[in-house]
PyMOL Python script that loads the backbone (N, CA, C, O; Angstrom):
from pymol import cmd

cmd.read_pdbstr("""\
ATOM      1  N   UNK A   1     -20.143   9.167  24.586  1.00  0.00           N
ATOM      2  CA  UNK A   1     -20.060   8.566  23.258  1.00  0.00           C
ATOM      3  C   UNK A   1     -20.931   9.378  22.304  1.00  0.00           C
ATOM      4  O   UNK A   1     -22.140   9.203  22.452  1.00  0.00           O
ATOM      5  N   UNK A   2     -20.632  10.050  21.556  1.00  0.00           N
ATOM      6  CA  UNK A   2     -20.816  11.341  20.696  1.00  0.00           C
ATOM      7  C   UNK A   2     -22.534  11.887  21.573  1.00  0.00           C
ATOM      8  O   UNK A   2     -23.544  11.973  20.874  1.00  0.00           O
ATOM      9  N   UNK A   3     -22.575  12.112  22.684  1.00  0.00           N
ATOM     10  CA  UNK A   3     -23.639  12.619  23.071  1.00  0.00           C
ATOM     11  C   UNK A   3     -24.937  11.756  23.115  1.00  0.00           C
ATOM     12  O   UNK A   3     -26.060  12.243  22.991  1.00  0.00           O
ATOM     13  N   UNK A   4     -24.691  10.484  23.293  1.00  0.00           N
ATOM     14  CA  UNK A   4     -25.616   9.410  22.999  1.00  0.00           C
ATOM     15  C   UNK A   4     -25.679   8.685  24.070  1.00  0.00           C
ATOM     16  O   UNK A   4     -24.752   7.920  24.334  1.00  0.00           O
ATOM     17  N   UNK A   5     -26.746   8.787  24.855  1.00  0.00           N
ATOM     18  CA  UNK A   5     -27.523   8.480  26.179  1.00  0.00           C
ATOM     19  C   UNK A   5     -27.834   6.606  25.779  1.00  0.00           C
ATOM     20  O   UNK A   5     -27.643   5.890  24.796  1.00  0.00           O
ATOM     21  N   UNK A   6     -28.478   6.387  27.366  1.00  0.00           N
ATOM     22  CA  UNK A   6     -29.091   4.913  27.309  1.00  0.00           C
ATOM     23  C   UNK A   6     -30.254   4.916  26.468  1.00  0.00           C
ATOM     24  O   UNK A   6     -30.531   4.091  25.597  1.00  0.00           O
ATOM     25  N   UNK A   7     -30.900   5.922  26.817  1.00  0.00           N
ATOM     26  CA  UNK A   7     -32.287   6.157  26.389  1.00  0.00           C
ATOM     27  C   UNK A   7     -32.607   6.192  24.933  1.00  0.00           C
ATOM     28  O   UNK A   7     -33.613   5.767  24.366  1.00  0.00           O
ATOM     29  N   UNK A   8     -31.294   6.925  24.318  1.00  0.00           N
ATOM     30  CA  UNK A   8     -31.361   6.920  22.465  1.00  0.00           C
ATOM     31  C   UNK A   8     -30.798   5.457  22.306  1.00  0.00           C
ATOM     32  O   UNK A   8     -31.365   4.519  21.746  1.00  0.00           O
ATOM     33  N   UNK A   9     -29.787   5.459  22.806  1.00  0.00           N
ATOM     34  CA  UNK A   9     -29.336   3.717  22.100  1.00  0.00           C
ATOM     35  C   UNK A   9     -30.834   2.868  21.914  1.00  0.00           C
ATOM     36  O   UNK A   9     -31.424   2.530  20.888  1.00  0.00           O
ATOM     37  N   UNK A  10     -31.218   2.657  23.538  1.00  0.00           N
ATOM     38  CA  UNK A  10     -32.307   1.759  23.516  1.00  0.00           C
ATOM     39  C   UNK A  10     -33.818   2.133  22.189  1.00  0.00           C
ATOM     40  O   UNK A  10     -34.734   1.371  21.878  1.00  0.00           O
ATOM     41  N   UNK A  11     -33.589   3.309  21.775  1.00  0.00           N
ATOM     42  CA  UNK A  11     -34.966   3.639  20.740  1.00  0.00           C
ATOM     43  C   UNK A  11     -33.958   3.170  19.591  1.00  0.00           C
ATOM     44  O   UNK A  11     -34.477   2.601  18.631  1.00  0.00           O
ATOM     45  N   UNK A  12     -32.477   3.361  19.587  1.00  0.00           N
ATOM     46  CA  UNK A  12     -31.883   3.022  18.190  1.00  0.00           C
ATOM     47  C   UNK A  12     -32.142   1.311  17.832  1.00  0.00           C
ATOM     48  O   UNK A  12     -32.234   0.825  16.705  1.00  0.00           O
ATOM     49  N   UNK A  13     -32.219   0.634  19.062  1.00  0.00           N
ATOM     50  CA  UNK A  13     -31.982  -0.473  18.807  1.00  0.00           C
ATOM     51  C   UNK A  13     -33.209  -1.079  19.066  1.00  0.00           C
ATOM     52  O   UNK A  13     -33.166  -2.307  19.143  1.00  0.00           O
ATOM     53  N   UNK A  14     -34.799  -0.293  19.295  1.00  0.00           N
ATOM     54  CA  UNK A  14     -35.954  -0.699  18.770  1.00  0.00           C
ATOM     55  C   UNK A  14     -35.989  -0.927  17.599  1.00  0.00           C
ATOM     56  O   UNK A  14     -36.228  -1.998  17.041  1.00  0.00           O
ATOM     57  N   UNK A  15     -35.637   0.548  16.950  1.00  0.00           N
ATOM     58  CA  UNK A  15     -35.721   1.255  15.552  1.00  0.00           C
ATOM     59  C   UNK A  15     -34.917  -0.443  14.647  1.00  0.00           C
ATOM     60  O   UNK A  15     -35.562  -1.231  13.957  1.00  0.00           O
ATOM     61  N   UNK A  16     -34.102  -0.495  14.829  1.00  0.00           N
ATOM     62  CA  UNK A  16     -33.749  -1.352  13.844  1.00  0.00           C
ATOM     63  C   UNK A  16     -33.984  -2.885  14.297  1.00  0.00           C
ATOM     64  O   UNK A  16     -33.544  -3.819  13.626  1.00  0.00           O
ATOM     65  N   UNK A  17     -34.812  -3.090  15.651  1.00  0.00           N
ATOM     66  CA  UNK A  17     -35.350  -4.679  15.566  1.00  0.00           C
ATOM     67  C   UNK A  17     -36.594  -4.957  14.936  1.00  0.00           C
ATOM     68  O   UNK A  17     -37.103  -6.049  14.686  1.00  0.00           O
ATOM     69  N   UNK A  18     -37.247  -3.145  14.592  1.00  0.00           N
ATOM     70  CA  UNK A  18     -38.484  -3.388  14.519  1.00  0.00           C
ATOM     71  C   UNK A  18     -38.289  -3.500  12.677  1.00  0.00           C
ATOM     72  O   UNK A  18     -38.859  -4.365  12.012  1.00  0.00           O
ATOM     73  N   UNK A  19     -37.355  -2.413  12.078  1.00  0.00           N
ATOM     74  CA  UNK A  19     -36.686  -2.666  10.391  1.00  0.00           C
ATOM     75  C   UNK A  19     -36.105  -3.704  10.052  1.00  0.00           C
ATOM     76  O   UNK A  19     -36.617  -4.171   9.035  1.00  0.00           O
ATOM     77  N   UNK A  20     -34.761  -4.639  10.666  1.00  0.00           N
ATOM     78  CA  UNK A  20     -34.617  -5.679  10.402  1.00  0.00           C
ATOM     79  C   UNK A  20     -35.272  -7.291  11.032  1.00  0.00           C
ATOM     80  O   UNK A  20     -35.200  -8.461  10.655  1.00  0.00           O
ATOM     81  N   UNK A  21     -35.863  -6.621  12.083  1.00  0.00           N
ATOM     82  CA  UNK A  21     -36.602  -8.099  12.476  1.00  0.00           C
ATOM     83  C   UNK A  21     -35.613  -8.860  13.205  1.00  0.00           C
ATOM     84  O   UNK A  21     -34.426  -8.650  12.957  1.00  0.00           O
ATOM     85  N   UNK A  22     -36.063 -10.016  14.375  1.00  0.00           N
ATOM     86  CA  UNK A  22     -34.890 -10.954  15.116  1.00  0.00           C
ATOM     87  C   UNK A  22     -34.375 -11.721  14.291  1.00  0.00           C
ATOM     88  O   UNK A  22     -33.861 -12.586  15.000  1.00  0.00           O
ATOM     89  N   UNK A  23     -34.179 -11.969  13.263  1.00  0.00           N
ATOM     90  CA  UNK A  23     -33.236 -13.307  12.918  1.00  0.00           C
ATOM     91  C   UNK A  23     -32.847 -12.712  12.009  1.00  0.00           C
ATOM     92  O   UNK A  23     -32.637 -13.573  11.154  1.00  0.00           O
ATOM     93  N   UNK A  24     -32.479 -11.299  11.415  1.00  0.00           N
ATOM     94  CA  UNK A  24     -31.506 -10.659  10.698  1.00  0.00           C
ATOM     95  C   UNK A  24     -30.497 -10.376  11.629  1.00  0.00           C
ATOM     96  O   UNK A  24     -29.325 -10.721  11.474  1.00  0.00           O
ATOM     97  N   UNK A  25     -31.087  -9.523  12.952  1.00  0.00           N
ATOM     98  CA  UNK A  25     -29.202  -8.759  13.549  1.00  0.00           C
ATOM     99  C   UNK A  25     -28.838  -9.704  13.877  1.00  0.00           C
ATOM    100  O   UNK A  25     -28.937  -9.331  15.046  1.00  0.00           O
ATOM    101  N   UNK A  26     -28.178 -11.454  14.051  1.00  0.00           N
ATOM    102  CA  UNK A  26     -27.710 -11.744  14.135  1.00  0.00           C
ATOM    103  C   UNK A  26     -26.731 -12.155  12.904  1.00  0.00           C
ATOM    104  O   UNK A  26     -25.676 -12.762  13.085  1.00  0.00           O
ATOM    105  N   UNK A  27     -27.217 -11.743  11.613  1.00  0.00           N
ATOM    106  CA  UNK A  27     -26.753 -11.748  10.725  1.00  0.00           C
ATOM    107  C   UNK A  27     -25.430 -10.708  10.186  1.00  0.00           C
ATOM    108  O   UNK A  27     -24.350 -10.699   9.595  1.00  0.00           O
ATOM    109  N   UNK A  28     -26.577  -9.756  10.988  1.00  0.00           N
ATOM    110  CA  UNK A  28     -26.097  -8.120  10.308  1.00  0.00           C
ATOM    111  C   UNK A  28     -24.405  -7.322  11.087  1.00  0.00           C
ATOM    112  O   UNK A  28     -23.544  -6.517  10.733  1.00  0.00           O
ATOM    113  N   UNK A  29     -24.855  -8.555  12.807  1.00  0.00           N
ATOM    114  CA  UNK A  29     -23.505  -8.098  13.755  1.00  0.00           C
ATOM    115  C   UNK A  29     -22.367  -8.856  13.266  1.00  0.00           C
ATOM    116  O   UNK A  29     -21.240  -8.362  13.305  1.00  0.00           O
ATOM    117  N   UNK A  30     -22.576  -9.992  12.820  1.00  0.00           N
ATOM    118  CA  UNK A  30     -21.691 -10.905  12.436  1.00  0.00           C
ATOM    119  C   UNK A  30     -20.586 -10.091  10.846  1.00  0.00           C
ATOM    120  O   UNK A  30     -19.382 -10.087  10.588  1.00  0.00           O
ATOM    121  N   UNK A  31     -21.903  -9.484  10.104  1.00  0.00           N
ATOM    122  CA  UNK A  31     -21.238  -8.761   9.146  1.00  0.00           C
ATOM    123  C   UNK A  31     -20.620  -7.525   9.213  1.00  0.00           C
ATOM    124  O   UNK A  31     -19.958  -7.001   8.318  1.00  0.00           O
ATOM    125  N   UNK A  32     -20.971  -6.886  10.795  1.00  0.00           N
ATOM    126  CA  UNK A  32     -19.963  -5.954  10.995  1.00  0.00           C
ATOM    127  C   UNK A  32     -18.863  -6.385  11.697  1.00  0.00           C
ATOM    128  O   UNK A  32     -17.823  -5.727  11.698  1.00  0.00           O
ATOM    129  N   UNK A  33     -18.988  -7.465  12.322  1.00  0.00           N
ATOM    130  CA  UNK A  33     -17.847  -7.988  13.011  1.00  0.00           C
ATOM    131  C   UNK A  33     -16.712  -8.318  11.911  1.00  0.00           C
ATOM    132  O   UNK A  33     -15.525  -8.271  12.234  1.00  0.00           O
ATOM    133  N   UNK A  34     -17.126  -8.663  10.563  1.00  0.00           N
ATOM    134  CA  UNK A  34     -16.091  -9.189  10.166  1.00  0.00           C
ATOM    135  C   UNK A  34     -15.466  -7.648   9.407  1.00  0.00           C
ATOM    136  O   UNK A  34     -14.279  -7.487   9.123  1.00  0.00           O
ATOM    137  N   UNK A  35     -16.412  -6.751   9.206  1.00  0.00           N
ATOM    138  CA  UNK A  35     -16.328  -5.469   8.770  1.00  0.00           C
ATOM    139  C   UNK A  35     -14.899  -5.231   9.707  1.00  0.00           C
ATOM    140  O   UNK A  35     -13.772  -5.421   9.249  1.00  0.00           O
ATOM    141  N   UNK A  36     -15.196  -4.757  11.174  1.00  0.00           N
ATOM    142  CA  UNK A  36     -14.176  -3.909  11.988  1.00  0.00           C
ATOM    143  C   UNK A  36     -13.061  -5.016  12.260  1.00  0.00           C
ATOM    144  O   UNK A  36     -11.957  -4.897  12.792  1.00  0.00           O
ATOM    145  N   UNK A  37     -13.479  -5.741  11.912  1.00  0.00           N
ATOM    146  CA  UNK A  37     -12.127  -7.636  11.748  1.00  0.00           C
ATOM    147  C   UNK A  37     -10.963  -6.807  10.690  1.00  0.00           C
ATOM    148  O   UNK A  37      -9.775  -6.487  10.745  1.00  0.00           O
ATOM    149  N   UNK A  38     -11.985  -6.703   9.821  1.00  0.00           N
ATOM    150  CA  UNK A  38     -10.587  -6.708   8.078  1.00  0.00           C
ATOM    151  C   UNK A  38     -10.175  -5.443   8.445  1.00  0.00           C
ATOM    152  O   UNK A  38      -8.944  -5.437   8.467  1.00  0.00           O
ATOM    153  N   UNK A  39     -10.723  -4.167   8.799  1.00  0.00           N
ATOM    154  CA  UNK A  39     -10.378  -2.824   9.296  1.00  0.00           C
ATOM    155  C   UNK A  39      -9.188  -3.107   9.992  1.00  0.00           C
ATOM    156  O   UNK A  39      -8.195  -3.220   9.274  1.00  0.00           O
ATOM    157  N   UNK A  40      -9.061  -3.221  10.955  1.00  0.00           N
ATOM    158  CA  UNK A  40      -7.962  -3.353  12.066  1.00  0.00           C
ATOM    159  C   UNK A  40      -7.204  -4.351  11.252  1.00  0.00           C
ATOM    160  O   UNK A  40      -6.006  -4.086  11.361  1.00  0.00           O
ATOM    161  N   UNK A  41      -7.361  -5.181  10.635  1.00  0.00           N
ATOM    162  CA  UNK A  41      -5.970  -5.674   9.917  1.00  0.00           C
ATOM    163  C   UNK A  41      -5.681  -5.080   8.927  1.00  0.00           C
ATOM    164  O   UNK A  41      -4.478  -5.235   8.716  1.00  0.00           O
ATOM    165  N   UNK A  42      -6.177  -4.429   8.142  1.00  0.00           N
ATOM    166  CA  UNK A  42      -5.610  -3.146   7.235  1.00  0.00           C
ATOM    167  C   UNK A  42      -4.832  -2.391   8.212  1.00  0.00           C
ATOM    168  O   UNK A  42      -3.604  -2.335   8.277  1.00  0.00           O
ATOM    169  N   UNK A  43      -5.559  -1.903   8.850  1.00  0.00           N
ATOM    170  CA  UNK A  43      -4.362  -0.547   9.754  1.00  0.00           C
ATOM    171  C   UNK A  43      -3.560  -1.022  10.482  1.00  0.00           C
ATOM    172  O   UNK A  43      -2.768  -0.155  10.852  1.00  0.00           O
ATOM    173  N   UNK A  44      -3.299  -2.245  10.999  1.00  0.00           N
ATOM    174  CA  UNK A  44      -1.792  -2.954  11.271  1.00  0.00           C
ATOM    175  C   UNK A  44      -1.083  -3.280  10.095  1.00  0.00           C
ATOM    176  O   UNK A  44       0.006  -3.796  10.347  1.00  0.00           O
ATOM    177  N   UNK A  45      -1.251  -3.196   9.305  1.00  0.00           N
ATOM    178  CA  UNK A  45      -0.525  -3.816   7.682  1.00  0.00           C
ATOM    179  C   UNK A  45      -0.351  -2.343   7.315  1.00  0.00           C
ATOM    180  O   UNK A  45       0.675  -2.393   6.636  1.00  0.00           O
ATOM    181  N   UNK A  46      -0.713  -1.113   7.349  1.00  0.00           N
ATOM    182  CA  UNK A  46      -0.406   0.276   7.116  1.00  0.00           C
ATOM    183  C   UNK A  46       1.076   0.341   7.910  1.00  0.00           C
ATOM    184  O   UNK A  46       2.195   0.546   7.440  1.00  0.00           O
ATOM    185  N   UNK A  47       0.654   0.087   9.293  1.00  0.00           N
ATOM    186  CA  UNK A  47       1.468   0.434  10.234  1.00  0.00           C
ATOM    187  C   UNK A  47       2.901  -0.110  10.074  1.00  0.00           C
ATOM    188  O   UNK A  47       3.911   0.558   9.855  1.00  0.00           O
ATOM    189  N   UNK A  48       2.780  -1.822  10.266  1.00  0.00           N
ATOM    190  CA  UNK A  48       3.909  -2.330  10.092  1.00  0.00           C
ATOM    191  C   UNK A  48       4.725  -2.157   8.591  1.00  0.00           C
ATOM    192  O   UNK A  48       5.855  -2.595   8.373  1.00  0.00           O
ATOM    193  N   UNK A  49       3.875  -1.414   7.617  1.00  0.00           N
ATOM    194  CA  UNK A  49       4.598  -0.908   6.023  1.00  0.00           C
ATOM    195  C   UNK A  49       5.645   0.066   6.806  1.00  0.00           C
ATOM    196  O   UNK A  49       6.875   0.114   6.814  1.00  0.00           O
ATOM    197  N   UNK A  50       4.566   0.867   7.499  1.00  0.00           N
ATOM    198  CA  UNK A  50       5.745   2.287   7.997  1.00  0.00           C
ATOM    199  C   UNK A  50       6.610   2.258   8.689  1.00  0.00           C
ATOM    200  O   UNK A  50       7.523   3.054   8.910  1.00  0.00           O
ATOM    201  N   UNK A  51       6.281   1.024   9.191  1.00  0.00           N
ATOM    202  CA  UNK A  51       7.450   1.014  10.561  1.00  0.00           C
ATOM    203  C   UNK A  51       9.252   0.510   9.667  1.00  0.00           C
ATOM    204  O   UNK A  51      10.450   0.628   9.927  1.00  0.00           O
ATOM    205  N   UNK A  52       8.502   0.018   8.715  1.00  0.00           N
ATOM    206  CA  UNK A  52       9.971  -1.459   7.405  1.00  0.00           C
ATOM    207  C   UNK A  52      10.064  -0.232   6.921  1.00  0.00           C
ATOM    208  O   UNK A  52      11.256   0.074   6.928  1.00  0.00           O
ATOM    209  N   UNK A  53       9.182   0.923   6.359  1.00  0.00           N
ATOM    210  CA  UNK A  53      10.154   1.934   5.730  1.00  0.00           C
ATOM    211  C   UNK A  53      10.907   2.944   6.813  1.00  0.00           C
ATOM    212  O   UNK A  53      11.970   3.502   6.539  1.00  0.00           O
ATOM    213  N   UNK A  54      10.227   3.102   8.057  1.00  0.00           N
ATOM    214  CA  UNK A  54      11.440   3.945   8.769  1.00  0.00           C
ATOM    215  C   UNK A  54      12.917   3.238   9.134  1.00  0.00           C
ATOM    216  O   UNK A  54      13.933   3.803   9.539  1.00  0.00           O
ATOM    217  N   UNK A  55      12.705   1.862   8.865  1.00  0.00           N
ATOM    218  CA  UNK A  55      13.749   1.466   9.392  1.00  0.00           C
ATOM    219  C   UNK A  55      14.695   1.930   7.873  1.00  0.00           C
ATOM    220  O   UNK A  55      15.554   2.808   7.787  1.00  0.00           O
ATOM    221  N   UNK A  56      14.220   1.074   6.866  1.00  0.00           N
ATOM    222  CA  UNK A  56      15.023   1.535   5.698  1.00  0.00           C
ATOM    223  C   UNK A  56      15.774   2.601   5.772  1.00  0.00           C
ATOM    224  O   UNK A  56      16.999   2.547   5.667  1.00  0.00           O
ATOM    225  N   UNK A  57      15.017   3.831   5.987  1.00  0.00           N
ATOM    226  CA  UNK A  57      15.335   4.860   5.804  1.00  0.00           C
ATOM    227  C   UNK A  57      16.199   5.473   6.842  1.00  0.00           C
ATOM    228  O   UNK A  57      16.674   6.592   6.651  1.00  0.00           O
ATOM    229  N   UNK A  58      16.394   4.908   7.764  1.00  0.00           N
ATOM    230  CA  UNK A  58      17.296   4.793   9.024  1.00  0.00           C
ATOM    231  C   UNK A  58      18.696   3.994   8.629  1.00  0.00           C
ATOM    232  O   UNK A  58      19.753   4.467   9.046  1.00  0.00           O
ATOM    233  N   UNK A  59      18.708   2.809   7.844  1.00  0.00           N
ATOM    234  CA  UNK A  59      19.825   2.283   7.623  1.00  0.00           C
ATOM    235  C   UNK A  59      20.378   2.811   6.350  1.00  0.00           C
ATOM    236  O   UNK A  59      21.458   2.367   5.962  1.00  0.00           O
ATOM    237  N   UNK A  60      19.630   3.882   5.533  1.00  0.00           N
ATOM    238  CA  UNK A  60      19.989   4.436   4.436  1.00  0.00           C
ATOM    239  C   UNK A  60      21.331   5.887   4.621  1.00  0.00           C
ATOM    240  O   UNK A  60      22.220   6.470   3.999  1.00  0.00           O
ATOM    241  N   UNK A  61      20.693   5.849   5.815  1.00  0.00           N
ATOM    242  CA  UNK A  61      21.456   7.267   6.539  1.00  0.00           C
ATOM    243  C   UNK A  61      22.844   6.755   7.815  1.00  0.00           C
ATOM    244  O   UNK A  61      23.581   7.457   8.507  1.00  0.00           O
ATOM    245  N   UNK A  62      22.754   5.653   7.716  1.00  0.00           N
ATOM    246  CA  UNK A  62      24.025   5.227   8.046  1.00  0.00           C
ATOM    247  C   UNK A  62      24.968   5.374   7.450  1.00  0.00           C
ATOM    248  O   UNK A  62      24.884   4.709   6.417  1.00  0.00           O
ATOM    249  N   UNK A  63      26.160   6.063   7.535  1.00  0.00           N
ATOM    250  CA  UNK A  63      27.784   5.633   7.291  1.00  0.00           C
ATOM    251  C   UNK A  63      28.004   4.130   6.362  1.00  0.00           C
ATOM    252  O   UNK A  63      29.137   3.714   6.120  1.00  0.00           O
TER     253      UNK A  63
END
""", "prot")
cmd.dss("prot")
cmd.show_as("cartoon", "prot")
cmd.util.cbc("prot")
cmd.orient("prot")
C-alpha cells in the first residue's frame, strides 16, 4: 500500500491522536465515511449515465 509499513501507519496514527485528540477521530472517520459514501455514488451515477448513452447510441445505429 504505496510503500507504507505497520510501523509508519502506527506513527501516522499517533501523529494524528496526539493533533486531533480521542473524541475528534470519531468524528473525523465518520466524516470520511460519508466522504468515500457520496464518492462511490457519484461514480455509479457516471457509470450508469454511460452505460443509457451506449445503449442509445446502439439503438441509434439500428436499421
Amino acid at each position: 500500500m504505496f510503500g507504507i509499513g505497520v510501523p509508519e501507519l502506527l506513527v501516522i496514527a499517533f501523529i494524528i491522536l496526539l493533533v486531533f485528540g480521542g473524541r475528534k477521530i470519531p468524528e473525523l472517520m465518520k466524516g470520511l465515511g460519508k466522504g468515500v459514501k457520496s464518492f462511490k455514488d457519484g461514480m455509479k451515477e457516471v457509470e450508469d449515465d454511460l452505460k443509457l448513452d451506449e445503449k442509445k447510441e446502439a439503438k441509434k445505429d439500428e436499421p
